[in-house]
VEXTORZA-474530 format. One line per 10 residues: number of its first residue (from 1); their letters; for each residue z, y, x of N, C-alpha, C, CB. Coordinates in Angstrom, 2 decimals. Atoms other than C-alpha are relative to their C-alpha. Glycine has a CB too. Layout:
N
NUM> A> Z Y X Z Y X Z Y X Z Y X; ...
***
This chain:
76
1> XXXXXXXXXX> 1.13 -0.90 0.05 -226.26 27.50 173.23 0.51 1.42 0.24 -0.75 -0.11 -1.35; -0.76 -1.43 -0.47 -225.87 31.10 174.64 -0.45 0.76 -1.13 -0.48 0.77 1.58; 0.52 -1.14 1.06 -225.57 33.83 172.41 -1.57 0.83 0.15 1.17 1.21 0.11; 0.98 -0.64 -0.71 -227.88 35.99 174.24 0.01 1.48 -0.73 -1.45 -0.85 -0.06; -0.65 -1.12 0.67 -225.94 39.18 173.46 -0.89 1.13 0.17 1.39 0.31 0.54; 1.00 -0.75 -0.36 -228.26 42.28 173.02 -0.02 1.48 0.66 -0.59 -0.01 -1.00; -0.17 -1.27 -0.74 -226.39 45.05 174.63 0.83 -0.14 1.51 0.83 1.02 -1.01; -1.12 -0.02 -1.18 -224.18 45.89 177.68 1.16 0.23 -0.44 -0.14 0.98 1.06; -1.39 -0.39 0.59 -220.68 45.91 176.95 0.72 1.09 0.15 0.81 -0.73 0.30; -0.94 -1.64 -0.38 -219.80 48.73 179.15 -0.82 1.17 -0.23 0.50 0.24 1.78
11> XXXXXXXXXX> 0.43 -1.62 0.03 -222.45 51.30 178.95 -1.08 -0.16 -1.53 -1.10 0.62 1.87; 0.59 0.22 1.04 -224.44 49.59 175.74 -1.31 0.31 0.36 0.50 0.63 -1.06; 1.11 -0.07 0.26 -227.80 49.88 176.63 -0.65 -1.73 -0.56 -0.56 0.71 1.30; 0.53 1.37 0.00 -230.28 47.18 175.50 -0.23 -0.70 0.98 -0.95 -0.09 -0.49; 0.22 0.86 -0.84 -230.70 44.19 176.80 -0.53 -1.60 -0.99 1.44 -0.01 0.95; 0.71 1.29 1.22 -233.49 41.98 174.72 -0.17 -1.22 0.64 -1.67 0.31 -0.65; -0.09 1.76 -0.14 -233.33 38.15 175.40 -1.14 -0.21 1.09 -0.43 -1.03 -1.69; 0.84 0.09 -0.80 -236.31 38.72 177.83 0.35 0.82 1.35 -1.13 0.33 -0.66; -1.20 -0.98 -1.03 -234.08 40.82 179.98 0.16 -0.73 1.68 1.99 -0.11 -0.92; -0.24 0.69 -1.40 -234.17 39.99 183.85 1.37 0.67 0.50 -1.35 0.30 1.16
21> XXXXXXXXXX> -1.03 -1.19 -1.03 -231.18 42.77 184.34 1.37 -0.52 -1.13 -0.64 2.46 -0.06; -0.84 0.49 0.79 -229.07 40.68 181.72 0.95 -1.06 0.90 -0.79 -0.57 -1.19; -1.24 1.30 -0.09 -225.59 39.25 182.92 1.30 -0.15 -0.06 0.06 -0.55 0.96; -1.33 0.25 1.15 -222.93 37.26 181.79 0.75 -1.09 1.09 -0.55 -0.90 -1.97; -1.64 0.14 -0.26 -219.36 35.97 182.55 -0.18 -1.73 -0.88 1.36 1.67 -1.04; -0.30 0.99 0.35 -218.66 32.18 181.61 0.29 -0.31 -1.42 0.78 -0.21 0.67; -0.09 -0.38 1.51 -217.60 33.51 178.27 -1.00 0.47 -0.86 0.83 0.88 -0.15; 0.90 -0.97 0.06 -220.72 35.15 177.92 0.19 1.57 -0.31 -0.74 -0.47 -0.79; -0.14 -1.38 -0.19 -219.35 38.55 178.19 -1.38 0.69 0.60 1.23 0.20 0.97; 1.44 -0.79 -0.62 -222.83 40.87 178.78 -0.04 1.02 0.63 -0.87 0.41 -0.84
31> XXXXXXXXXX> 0.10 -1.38 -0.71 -223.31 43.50 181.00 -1.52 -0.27 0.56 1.33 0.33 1.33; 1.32 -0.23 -1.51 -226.29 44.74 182.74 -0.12 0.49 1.62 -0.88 1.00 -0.38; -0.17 0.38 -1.20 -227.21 44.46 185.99 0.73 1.19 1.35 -1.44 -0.50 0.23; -0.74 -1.28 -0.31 -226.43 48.10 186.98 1.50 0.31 -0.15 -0.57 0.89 -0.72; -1.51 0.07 0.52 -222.97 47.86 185.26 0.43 -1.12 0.91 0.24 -0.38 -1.76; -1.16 1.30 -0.44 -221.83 44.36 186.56 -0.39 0.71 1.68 -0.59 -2.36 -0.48; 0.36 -0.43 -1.23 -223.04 45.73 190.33 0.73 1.31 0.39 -1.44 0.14 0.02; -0.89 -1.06 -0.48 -221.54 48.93 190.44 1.16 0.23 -0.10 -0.26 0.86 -0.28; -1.31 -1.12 1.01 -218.93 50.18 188.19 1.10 -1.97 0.51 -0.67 0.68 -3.05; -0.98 1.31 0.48 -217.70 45.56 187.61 0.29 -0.85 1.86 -1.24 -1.43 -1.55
41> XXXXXXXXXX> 0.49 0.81 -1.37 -218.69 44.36 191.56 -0.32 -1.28 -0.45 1.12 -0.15 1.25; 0.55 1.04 0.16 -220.09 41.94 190.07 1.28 -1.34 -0.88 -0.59 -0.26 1.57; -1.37 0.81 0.74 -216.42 40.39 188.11 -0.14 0.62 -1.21 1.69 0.23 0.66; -0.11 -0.47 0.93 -215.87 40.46 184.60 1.01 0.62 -0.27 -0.22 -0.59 -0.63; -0.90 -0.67 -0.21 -213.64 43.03 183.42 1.03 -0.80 -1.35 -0.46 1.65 0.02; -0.69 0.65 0.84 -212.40 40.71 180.70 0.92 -1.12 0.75 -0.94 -0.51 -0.99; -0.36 1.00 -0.92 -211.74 37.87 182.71 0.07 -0.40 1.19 -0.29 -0.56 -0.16; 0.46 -0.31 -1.52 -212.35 38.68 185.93 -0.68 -1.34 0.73 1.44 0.50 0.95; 1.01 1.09 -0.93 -214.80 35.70 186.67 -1.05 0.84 0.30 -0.66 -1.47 -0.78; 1.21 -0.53 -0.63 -218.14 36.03 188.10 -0.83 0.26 -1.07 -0.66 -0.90 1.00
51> XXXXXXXXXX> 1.03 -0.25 0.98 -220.72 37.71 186.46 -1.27 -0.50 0.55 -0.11 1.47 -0.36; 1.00 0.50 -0.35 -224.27 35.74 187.17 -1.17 0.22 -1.23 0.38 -1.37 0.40; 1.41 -0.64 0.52 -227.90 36.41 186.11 -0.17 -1.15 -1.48 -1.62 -0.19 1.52; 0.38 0.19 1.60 -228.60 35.62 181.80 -1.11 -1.00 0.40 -0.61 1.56 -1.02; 0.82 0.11 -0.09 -230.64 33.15 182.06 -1.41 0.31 -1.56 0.38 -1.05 0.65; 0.86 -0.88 0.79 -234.16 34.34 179.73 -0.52 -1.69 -0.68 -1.34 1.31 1.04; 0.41 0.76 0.89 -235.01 32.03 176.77 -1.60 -0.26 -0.53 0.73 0.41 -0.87; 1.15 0.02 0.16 -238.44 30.86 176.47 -0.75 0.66 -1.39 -0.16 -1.23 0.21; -0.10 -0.49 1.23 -239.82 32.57 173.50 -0.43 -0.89 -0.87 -0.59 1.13 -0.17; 0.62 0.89 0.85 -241.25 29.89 171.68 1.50 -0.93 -0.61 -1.32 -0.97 0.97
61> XXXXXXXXXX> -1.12 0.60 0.07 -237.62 28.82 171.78 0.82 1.07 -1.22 0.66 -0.15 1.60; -0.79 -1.22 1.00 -236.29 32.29 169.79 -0.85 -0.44 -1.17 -0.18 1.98 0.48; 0.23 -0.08 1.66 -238.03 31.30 166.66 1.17 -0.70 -0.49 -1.46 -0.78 -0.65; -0.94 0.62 0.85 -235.69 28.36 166.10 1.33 0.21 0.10 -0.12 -1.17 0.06; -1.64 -0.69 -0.72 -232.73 29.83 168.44 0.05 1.09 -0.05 0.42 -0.12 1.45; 0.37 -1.63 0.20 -232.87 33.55 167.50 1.47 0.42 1.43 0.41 0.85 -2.38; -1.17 -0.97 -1.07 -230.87 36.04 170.08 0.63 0.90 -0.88 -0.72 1.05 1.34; -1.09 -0.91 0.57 -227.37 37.46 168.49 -0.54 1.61 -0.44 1.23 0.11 1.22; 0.73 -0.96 0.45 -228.31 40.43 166.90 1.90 1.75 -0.09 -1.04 -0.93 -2.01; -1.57 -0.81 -0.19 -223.73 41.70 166.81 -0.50 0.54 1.20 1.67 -0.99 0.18
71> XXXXXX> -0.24 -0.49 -1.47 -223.35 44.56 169.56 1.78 0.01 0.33 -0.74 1.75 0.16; -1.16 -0.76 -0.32 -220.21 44.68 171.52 0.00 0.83 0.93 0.92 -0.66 0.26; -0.03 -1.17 -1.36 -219.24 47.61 173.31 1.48 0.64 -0.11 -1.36 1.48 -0.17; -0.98 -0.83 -0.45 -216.25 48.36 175.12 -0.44 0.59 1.58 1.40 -0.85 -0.06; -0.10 -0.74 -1.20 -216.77 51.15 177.72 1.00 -0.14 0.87 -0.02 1.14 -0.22; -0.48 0.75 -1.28 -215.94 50.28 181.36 0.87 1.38 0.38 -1.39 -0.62 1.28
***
């Protein structure tokens, strides 16, 4: 089950579980879509895999699967 982490790692803005600009790294490392595109080209800077689009959790699904509420943030 994905975390469904609620910030960007590199620049920390939000990014709520309904997020189309939410994405993540195999590890689920989070960035947003602006971050992994510009600054990451689209690689994680942890692991340097691919970063691909979060997929968005139905909400009827977050009652029983809540979205991570921990932020991490290390600036890129």
């Amino acid at each position: 089950m994905l975390e469904l982490r609620p910030n960007c790692e590199c620049c920390d803005c939000d990014l709520p579980p309904e997020s189309p600009l939410a994405m993540i790294c195999s590890f689920e490392c989070t960035f947003c879509y602006s971050c992994a595109s510009t600054r990451l080209q689209n690689h994680c800077p942890n692991c340097a895999g691919e970063l691909v689009r979060r997929p968005v959790r139905p909400l009827n699904k977050l009652i029983s699967y809540p979205a991570a509420t921990r932020r991490v943030f290390s600036p890129c």
